[in-house]
N, C-alpha and C positions, 0 to 999 in steps of 0.2 A: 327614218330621220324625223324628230320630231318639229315640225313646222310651227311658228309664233302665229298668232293671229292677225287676219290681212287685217290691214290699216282701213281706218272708214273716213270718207270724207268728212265729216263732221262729227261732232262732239258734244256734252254737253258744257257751257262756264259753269266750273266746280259745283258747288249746292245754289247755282240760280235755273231759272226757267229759258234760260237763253241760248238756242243752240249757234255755235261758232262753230267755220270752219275748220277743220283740221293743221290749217296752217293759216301764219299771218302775214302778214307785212307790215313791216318796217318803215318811218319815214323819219327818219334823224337825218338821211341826206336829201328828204324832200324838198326842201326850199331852195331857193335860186333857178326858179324857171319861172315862166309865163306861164298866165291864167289858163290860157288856151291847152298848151304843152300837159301842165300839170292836170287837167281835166282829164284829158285823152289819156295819160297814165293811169289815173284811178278807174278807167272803164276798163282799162283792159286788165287790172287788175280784178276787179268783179266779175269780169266775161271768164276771170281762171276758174271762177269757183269758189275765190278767196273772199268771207268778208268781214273778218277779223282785220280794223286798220288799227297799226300800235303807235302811238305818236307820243312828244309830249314838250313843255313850254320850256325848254330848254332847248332843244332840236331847232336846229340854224344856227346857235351861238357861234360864232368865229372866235371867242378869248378876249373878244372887246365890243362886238355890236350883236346884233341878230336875235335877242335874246326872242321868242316867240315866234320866229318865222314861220317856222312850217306851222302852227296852226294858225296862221296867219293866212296863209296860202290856203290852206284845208277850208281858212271858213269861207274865204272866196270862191272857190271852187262850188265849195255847197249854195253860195248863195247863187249864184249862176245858174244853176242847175238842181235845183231842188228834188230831183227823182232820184239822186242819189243817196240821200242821209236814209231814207227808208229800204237802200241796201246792203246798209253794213253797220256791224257792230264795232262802235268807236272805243278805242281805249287810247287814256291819256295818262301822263303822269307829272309829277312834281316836288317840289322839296327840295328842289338845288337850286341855292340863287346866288349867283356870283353879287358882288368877290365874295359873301358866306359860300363855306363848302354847303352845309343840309339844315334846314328848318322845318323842324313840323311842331312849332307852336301850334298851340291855335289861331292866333290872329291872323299866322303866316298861311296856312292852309286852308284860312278861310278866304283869305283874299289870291289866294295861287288856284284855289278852285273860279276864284267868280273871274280869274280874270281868264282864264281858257275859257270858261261856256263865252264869257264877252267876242275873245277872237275867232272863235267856231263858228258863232254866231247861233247858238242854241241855248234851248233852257234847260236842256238836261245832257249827260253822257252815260253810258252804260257802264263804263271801268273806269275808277279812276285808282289809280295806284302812287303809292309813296315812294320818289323813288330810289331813294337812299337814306337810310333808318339816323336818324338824327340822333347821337349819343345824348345829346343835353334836353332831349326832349323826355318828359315822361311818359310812358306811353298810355297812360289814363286820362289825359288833355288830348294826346290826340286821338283817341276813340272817342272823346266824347267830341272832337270837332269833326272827326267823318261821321258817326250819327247825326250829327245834326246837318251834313248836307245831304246824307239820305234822308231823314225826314221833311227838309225841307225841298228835296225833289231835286237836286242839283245833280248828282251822280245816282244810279242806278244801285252800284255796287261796290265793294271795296278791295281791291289787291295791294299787295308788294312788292318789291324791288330790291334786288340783292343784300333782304336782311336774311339774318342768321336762323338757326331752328329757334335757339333761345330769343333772340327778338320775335319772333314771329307768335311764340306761346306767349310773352308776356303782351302783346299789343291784345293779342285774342280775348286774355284774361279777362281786358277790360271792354271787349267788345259786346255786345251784342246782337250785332250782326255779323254775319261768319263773314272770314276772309276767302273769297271765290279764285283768287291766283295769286303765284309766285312766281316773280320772274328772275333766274336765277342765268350764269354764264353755263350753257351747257354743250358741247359739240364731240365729239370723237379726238376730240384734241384736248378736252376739259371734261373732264369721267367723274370729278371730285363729288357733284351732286348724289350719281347714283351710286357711290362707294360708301360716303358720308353721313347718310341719314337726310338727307335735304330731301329727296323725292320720297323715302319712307314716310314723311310724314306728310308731305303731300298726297299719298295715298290716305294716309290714316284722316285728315282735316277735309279730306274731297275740294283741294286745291287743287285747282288746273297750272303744271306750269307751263309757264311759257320761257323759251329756250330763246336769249339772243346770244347774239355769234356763232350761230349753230354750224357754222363753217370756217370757223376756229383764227376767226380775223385776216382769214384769206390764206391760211399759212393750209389748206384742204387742196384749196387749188395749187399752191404753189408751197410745198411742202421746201422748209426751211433746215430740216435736223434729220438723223438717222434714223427718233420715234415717229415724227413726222412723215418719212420716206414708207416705212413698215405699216404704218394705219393705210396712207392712202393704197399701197401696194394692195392687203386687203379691201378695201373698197372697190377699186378697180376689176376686183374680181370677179363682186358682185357687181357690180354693174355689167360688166359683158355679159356674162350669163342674163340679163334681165334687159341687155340693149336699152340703156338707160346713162344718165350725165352720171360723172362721180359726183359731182354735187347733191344730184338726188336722190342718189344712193347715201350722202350722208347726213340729210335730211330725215332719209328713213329711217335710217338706225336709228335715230334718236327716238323717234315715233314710236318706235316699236317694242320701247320700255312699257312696262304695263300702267306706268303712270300718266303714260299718253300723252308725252309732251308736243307742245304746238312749236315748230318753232317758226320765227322771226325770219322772214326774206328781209336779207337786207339790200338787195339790187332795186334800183329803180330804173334800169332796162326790162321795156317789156314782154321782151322773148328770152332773156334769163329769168323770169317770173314764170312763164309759160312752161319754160323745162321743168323747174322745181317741180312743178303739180306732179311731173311721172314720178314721184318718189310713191306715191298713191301704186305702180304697177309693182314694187318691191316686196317680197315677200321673204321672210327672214326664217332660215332654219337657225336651230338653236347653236348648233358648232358652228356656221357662219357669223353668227353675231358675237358669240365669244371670240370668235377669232379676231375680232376688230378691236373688242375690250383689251384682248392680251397683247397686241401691236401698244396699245395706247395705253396700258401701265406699263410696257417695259419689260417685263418677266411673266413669270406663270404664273397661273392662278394656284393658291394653296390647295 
């Protein structure tokens, strides 16, 4: 039986020098806790292994306040506790500012960048990502306004955010700095990436994606539909065999793409963060992970 290759804890971010974790975490439902509370999570989140944090200035919005919370919280945290920032590789994003749905002017992402490093409370971040492709923006304004916060040292790096292949080729065009990730909706419930040419080209551009909802918006654990029923029933399978969560089982599959996707914990309990990490003991033969593909399109493969 031909066996895929084990999954490694870490990785390289796309064409930079940066190694990240093999998986990340999530903080869109990080805010609304104490300084204290909110510390104690992010340790235990670095004691997993993990130190990929994916964040961004929209995360907390409730539909009418919040807007900045969770890096609000994050810079507090850092600031407390200073031995943390030099344990983990930050990523953040931006581009959606209520009531506008997406902006990536430049003036808008000049000022959506300074005002996260303002609430981190740092001079620079490592990722920062666009995170929804602004139709009315051209994307030669906003290449030229992410080089200029890499040159002027404000972001590390540059990703994306559920834009298209053809957005993604036309932002590049005008890039000069390569785009290092995509982060697109990817889980055993959402296959559209790897059928569609989204991860092809993230192999081909040496884009890291990164996978949110990698657990299919909960509908993994509590499977909703008949295709829903059929994936998890495969998962389950692999997981006994590998005495392992179905969670982390489908964590793994995802991983186990050769595009190496990272995905997204979106729990901020930190013994469902601790489970996740066994998806690292899964090891995927080739007819067991089709067998998960062909639950989750439906029919058979041609």
């Amino acid at each position: 039986m031909s066996i895929l290759p084990k999954i490694t804890a870490t990785r390289q971010l796309g064409q930079s020098d940066i190694t990240i974790s093999s998986m990340a975490w999530g903080m869109w439902r990080f805010a609304g806790r104490d300084v204290s509370e909110a510390t104690q999570l992010i340790h235990a989140v670095l004691d997993c292994g993990i130190t990929l944090f994916d964040t961004a200035d929209i995360y907390g919005f409730s539909g009418v306040d919040g807007f900045g919370d969770a890096e609000d919280l994050l810079g507090e945290v850092l600031a407390k506790d200073k031995s943390l920032r030099s344990r983990m590789t930050l990523a953040s994003k931006g581009g959606i500012m209520p009531p506008l749905p997406y902006d990536s002017s430049a003036a808008y992402l000049d000022k959506a960048i300074d005002a996260t490093l303002s609430r981190l409370g740092s001079d620079t971040i490592e990722l920062w990502q666009i995170h929804r492709p602004d139709i009315l923006a051209h994307p030669q304004e906003t290449a030229r306004a992410l080089e200029d916060a890499v040159q002027k040292g404000k972001i590390g790096h540059i990703g994306v955010s559920n834009f298209t292949q053809s957005q993604i080729v036309a932002l590049n065009h005008f890039l000069d700095q390569p785009i290092v990730s995509t982060q697109p909706e990817i889980s055993a419930l959402r296959i559209d990436p790897m059928e569609n040419g989204e991860l092809d080209q993230a192999m081909v551009m040496d884009m890291t994606p990164l996978a949110w909802s990698p657990l299919g918006g909960g509908r993994i654990a509590s499977p909703d539909d008949e295709r829903a029923h059929a994936v998890v029933k495969e998962l389950d399978r692999i997981a006994e065999a590998f005495n392992v969560s179905r969670e982390a089982t489908a964590y793994s599959w995802i991983m186990a793409h050769p595009s190496r996707p990272i995905p997204i914990i979106g729990s901020q309990r930190a013994e469902r963060i601790a489970d996740a990490m066994d998806a690292m003991a899964v090891q995927w033969s080739r007819q067991d992970w089709y067998a998960v593909l062909v639950a989750a399109r439906g029919e058979a493969l041609p």
